[in-house]
LOMI-49796 format. One line per 10 residues: their letters; for each residue x, y, z of N, C-alpha, C, O. Coordinates in Angstrom, 3 decimals, padded with zeros to 6 digits. Layout:
<nodes>
a> X:Y:Z:X:Y:Z:X:Y:Z:X:Y:Z; ...
</nodes>
This chain:
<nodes>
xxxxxxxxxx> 024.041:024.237:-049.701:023.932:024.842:-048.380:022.446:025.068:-048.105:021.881:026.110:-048.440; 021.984:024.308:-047.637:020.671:024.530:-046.965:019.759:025.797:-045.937:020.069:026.207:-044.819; 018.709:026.141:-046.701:018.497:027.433:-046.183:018.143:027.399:-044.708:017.010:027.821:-044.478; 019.031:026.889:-043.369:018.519:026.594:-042.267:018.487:027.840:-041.273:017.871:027.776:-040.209; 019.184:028.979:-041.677:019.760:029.801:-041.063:018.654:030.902:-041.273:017.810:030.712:-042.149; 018.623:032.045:-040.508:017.272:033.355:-040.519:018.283:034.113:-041.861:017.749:034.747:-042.771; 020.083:033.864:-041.745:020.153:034.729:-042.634:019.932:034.514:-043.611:019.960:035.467:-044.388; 019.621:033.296:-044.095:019.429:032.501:-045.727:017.958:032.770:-045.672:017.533:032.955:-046.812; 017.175:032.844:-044.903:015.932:032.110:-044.660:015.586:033.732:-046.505:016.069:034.839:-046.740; 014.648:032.916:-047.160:014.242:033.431:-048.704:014.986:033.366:-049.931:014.527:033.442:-051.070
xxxxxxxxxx> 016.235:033.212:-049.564:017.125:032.939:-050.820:016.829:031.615:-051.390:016.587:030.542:-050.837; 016.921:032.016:-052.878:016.423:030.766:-053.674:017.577:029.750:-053.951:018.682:030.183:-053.626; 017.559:028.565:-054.450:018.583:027.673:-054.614:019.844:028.433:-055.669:021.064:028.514:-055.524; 019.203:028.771:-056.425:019.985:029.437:-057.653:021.243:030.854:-056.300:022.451:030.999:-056.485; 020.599:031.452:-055.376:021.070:032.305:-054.583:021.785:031.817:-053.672:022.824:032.407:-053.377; 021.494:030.870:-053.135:022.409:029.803:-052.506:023.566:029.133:-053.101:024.691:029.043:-052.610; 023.151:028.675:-054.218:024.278:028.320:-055.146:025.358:028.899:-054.765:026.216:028.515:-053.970; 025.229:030.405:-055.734:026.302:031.353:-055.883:026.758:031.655:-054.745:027.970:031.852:-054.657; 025.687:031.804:-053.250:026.742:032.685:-051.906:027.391:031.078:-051.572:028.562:031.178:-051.206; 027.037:030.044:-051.604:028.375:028.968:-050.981:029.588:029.185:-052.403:030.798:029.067:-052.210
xxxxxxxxxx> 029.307:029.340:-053.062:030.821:029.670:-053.831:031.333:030.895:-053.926:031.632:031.329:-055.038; 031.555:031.798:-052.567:031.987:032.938:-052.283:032.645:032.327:-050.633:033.616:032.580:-049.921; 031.809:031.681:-050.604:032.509:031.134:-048.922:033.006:029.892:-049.162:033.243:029.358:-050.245; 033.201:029.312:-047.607:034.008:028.077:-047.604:033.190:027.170:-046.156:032.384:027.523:-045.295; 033.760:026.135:-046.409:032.553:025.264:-045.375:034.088:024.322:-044.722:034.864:023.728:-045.470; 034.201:024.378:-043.547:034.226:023.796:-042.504:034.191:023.042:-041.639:033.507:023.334:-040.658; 034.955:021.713:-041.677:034.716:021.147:-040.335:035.721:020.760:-039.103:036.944:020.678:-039.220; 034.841:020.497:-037.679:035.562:020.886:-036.580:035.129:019.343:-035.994:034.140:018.638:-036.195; 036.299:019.178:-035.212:036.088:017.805:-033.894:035.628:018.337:-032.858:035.378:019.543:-032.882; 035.375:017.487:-031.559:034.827:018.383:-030.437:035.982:019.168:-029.857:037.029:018.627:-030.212
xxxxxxxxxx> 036.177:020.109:-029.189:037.260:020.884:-028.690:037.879:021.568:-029.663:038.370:022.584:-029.170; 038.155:021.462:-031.189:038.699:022.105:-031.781:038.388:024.016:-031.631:037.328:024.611:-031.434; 039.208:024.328:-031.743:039.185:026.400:-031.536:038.766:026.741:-032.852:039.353:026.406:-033.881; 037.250:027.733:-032.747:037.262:027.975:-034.170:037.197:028.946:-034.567:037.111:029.089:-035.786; 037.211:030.153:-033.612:037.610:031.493:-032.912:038.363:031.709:-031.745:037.965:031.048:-030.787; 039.151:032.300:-031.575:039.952:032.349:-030.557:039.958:033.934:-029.679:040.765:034.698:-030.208; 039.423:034.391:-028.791:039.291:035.500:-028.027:040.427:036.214:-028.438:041.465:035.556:-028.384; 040.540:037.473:-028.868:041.290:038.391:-029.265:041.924:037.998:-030.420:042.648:038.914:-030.809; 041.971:036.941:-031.208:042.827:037.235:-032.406:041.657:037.848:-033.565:040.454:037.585:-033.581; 042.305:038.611:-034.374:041.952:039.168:-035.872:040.731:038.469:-036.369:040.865:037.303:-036.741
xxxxxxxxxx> 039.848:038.893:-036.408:038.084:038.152:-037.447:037.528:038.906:-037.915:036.981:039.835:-037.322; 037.514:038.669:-039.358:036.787:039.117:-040.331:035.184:038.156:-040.701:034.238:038.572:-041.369; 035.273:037.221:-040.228:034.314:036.362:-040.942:032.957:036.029:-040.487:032.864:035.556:-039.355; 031.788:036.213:-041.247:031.079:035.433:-040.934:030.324:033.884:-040.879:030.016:033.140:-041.809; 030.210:033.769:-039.859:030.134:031.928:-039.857:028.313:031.901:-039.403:027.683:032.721:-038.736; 027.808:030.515:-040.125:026.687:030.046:-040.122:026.671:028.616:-039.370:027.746:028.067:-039.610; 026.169:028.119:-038.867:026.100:026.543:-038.334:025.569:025.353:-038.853:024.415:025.049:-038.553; 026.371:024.489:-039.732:025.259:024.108:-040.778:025.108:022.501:-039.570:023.923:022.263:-039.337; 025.912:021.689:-038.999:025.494:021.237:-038.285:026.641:021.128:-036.988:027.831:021.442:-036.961; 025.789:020.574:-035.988:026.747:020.382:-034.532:026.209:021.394:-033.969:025.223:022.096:-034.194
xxxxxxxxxx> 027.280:021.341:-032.954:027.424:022.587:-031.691:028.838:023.189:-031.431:029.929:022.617:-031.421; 028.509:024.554:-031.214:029.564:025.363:-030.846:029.370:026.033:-029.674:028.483:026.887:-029.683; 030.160:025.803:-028.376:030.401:026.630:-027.372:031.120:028.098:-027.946:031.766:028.269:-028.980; 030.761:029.058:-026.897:030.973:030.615:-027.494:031.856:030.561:-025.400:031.182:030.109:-024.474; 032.847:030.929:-025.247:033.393:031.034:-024.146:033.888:032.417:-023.945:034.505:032.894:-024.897; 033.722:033.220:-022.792:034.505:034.273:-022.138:035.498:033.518:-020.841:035.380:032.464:-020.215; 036.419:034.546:-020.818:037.734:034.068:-019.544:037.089:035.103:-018.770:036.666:036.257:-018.858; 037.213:034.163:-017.994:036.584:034.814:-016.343:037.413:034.435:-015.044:037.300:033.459:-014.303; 038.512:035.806:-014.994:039.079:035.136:-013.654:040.329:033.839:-014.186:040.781:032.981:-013.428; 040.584:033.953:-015.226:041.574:032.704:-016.049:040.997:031.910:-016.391:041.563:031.243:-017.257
xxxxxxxxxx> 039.782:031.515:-016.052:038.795:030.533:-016.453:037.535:030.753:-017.634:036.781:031.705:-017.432; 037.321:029.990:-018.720:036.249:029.923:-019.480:035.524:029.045:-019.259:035.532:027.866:-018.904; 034.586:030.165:-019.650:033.493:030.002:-018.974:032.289:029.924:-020.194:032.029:030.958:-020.809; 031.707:028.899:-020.452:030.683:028.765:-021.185:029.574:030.063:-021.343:028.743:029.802:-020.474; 029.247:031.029:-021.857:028.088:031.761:-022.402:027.325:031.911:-023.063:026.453:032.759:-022.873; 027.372:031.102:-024.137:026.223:030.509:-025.277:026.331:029.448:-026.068:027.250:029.616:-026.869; 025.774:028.397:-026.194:025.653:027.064:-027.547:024.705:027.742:-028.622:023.629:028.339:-028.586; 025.764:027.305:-029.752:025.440:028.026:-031.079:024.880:026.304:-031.827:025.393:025.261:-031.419; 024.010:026.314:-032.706:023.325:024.752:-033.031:023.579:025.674:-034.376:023.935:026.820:-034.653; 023.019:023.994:-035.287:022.559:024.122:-036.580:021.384:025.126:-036.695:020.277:025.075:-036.159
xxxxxxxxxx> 022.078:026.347:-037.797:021.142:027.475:-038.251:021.729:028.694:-037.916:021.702:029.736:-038.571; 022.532:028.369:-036.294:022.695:030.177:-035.750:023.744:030.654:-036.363:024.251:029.766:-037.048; 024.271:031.589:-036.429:025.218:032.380:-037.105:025.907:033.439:-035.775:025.353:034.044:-034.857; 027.538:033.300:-036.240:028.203:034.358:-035.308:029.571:035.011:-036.100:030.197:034.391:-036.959; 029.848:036.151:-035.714:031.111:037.027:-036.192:030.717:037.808:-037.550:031.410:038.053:-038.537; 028.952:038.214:-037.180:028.286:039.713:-037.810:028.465:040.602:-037.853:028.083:041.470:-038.638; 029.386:040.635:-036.639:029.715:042.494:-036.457:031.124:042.936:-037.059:031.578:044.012:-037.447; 031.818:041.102:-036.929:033.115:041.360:-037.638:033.180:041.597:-039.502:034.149:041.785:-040.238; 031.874:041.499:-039.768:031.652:041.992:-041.594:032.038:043.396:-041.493:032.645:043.951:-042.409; 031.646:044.103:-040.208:031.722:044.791:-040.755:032.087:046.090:-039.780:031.407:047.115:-039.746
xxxxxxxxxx> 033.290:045.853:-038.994:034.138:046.018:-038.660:034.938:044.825:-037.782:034.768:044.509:-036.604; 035.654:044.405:-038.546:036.961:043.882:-038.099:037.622:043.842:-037.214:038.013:045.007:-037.147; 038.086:043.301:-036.396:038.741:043.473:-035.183:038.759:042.025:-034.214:038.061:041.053:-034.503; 039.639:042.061:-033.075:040.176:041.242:-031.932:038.241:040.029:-031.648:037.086:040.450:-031.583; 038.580:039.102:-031.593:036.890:038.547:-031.169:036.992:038.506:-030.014:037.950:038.147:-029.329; 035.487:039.067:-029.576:035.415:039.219:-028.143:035.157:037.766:-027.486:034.700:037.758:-026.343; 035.366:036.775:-028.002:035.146:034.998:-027.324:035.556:034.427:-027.931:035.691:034.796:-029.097; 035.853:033.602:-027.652:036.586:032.043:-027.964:035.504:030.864:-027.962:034.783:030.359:-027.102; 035.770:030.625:-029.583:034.375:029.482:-029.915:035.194:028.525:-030.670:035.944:028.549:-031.645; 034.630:027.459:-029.608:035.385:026.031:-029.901:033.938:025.204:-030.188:032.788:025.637:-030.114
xxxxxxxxxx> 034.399:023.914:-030.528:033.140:022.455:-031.555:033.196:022.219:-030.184:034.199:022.042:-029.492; 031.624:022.239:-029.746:031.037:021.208:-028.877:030.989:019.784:-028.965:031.055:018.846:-028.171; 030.857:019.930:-030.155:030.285:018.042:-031.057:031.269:018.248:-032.270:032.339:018.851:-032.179; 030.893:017.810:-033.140:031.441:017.285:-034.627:030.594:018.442:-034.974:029.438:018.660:-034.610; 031.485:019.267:-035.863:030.098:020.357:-036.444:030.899:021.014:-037.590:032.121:020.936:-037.720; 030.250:021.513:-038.206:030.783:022.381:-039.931:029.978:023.420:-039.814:028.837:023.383:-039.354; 030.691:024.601:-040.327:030.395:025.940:-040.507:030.699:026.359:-041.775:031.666:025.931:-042.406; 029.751:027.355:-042.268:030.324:027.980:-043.529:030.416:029.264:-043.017:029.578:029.927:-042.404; 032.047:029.636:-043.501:032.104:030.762:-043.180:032.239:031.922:-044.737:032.468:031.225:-045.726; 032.174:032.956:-044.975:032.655:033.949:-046.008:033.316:035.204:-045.116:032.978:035.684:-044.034
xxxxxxxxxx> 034.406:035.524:-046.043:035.439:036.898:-044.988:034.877:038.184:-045.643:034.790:037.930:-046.845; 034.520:039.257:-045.441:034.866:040.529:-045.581:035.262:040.919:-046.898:034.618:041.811:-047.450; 036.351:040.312:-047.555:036.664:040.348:-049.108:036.196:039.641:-049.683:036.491:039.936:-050.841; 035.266:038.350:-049.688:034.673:037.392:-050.422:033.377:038.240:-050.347:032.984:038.301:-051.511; 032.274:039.121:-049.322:032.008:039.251:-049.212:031.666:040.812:-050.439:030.666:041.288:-050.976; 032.640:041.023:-050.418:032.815:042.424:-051.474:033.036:042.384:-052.979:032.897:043.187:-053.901; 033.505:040.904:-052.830:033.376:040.094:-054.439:032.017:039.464:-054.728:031.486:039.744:-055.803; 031.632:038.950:-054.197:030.288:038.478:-054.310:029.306:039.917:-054.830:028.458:039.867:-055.721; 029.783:041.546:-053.782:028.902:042.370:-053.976:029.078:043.139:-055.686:028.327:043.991:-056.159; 030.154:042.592:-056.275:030.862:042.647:-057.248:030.088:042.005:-058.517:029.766:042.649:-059.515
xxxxxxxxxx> 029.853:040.676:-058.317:029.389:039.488:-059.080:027.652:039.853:-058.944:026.994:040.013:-059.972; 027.099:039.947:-057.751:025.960:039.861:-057.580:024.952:041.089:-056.818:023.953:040.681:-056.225; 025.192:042.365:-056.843:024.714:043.216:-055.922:023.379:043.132:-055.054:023.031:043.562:-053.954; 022.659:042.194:-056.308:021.533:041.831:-055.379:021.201:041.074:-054.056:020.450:041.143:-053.083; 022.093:040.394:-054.530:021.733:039.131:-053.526:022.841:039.505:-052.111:022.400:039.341:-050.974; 024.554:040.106:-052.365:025.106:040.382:-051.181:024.049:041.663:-050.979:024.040:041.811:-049.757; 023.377:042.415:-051.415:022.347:043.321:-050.556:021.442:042.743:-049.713:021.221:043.250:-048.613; 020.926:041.822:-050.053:020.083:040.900:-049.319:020.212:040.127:-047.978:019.504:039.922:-046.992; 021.754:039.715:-048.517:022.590:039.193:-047.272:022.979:040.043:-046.587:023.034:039.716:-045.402; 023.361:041.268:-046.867:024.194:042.297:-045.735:022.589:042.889:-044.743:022.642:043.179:-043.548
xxxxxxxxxx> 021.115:042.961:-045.706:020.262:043.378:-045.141:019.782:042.291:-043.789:019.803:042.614:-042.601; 019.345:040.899:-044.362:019.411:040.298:-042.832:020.868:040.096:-042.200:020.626:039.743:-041.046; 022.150:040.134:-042.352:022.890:040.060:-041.469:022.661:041.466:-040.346:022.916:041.345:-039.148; 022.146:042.776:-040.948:021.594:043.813:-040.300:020.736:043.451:-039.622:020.873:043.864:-038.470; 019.570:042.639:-039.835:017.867:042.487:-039.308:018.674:041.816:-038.086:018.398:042.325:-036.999; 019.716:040.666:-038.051:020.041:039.471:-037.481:020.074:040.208:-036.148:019.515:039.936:-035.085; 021.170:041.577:-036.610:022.293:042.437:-035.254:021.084:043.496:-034.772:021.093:043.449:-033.541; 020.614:043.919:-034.975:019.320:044.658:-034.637:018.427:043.633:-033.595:018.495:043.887:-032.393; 017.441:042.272:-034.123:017.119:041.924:-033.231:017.806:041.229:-031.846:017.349:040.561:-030.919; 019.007:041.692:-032.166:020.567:041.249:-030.828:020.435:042.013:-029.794:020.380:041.710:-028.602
xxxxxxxxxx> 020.355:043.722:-030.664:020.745:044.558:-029.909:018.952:044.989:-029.135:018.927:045.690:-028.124; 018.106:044.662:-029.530:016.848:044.956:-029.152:016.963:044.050:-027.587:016.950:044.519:-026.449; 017.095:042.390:-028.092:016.688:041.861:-026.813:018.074:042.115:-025.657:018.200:041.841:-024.464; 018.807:042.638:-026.467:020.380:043.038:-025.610:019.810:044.719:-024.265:020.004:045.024:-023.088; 019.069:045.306:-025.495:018.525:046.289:-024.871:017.247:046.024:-023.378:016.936:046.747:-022.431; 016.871:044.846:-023.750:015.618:044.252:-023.019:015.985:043.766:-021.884:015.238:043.985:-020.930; 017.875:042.566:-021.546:017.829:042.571:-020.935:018.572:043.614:-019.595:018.499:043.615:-018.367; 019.292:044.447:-020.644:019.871:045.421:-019.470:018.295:046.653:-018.847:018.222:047.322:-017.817; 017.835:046.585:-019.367:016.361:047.331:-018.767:015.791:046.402:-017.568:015.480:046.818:-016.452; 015.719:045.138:-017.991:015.196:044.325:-017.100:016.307:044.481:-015.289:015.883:044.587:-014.138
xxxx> 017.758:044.426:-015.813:018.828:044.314:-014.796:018.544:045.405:-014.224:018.291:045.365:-013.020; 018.505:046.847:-015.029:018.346:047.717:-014.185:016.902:048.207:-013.225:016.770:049.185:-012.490; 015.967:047.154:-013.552:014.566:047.595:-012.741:014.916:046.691:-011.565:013.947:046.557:-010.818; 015.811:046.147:-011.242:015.756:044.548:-010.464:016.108:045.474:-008.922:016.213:044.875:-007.852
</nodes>
């Protein structure tokens, strides 16, 4: 698993090793569903290649809101609380994800404390700089 991602970005091969054998890797055709808006997610997923549309229903209609590429990562918040996904993310292209759940996640912290510390710390850095530029643009909406 190639360190393409901000959350890998310093982990050594030997660290890589071990977190792809706690997860599982993935692949999708174009259109395939690889989250589905409101059902149950625990997992976090990385983009190792392709594209993923991230869709909200708007009005009965979905509606495109973000392309996820090789590197980005989504369903951070579901590490760590669980719950309904707020979008529906289907394969733009041909694409593979590695994902790890919540309990792989707690085995790994089991096997390795260092390294799931490491990982839970940028999956933190990841949701922080989210919520910063999240913060940036509702400041911006509200000066308009």
């Amino acid at each position: 698993m190639p360190s393409l991602t901000p959350l890998l970005a310093n982990f050594n091969a030997n660290e890589l090793t071990l977190l792809s054998s706690f997860g599982d890797s993935r692949s999708y055709q174009p259109g395939d569903v690889v989250i589905r808006q409101g059902d149950e997610n625990d997992h976090l997923y990385l983009v190792l290649k392709g594209k993923l549309e991230v869709l909200q229903e708007v009005d009965d209609v979905d509606q495109v809101v973000a392309v996820l590429e090789a590197g980005d990562s989504l369903g951070e918040v579901s590490i760590f609380d669980p719950g309904p996904a707020s979008a529906t993310v289907r394969a733009g292209s041909e694409a593979e994800v590695w994902l790890i759940t919540r309990d792989s996640l707690e085995r790994l912290h089991t096997a390795s404390p260092k390294v799931a510390y490491r990982l839970l710390t940028r999956i933190t850095t990841c949701l922080s700089k989210r919520m910063r530029d999240m913060n940036d643009k509702l400041v911006d909406l509200a000066n308009r």
